[in-house]
C-alpha positions as MATLAB code, in Angstrom:
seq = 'XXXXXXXXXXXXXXXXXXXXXXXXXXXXXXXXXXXXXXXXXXXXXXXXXXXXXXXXXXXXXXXXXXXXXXXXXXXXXXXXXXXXXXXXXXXXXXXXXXXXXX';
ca = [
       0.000    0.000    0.000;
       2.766    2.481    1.037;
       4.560    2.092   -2.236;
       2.024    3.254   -4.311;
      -0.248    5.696   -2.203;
       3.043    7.290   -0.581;
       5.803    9.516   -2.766;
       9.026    9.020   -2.685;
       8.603    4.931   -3.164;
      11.691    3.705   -4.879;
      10.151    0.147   -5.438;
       8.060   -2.556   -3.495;
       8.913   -6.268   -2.886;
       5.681   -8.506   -2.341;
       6.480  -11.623   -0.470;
       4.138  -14.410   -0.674;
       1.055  -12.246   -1.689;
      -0.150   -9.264   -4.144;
      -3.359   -7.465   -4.324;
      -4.896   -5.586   -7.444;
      -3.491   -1.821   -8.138;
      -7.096   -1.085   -7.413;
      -7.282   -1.919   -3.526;
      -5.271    1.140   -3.136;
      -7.386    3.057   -5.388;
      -5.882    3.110   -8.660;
      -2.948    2.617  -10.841;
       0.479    1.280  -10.088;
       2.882    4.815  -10.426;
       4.295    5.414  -13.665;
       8.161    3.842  -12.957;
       7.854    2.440   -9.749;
       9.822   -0.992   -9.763;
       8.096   -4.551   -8.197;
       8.901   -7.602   -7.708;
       6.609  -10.236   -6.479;
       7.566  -13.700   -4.867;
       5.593  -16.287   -4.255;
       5.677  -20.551   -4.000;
       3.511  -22.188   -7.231;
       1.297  -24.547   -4.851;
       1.391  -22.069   -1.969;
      -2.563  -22.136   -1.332;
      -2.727  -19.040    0.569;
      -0.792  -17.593   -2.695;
      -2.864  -19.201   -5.224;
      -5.507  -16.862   -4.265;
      -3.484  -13.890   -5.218;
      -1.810  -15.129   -8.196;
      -4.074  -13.858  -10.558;
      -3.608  -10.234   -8.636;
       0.106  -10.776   -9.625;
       0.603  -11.680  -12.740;
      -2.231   -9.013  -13.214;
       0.120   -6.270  -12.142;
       2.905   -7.915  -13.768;
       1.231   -7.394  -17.339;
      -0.035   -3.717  -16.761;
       3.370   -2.436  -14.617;
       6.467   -2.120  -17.205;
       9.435   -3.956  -15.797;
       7.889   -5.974  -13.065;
       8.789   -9.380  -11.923;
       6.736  -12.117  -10.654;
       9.183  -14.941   -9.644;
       7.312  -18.291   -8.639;
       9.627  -20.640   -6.740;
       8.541  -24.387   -6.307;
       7.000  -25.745   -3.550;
       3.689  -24.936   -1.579;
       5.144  -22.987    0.942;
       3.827  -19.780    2.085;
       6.207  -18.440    4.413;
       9.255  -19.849    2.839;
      11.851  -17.114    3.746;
      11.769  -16.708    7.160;
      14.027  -18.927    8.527;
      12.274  -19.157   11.753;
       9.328  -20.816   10.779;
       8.729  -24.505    9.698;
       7.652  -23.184    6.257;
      11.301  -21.951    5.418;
      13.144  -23.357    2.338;
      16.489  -22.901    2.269;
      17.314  -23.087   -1.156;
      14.422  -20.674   -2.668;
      14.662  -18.520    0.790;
      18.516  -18.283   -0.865;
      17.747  -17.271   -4.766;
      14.517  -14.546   -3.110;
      17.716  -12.693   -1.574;
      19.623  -12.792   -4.334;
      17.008  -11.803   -6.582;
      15.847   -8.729   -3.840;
      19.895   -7.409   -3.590;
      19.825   -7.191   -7.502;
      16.631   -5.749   -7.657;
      17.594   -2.954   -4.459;
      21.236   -2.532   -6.006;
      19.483   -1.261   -9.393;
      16.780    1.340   -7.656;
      20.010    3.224   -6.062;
];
């Protein structure tokens, strides 16, 4: 929500979920970067796929990356949802993606 209601956004990461442009009433800002993350047979995320690769059509330059597995919280280490290996290519994929909005 903050990325595109509030100025100064330099780019929004979704983890594990995305919601329409239109929940925050209206369109995605012209250049604003995303990235969205979620596991393929996640079933809390297969709700909000279509929301993401929504966005990912209409918002020039955005990513959806969908990892395998059916995981939801699959990057925080602390839970028994984390998966080391896609938990490793997310942060890889995040530093690129913060290392080219600087």
């Amino acid at each position: 929500m903050l990325a595109q209601t509030r100025s100064g956004a330099q780019g929004a990461l979704l983890f594990s979920a995305a919601l329409p442009a239109s929940e925050f009433g209206g369109a995605w800002p012209p250049g604003l970067p995303l990235q969205i993350h979620m596991m393929e047979a996640d079933e809390w995320a297969l709700e909000d796929l279509p929301a993401a690769r929504e966005l990912v059509e209409t918002i020039e330059g955005a990513e959806l990356f969908l990892y395998p597995g059916d995981r939801h919280l699959f990057a925080d280490n602390s839970l028994p949802d984390y998966d080391e290996s896609a938990a490793t290519l997310l942060k890889q994929r995040v530093l690129r993606f913060l290392d080219n909005i600087q």
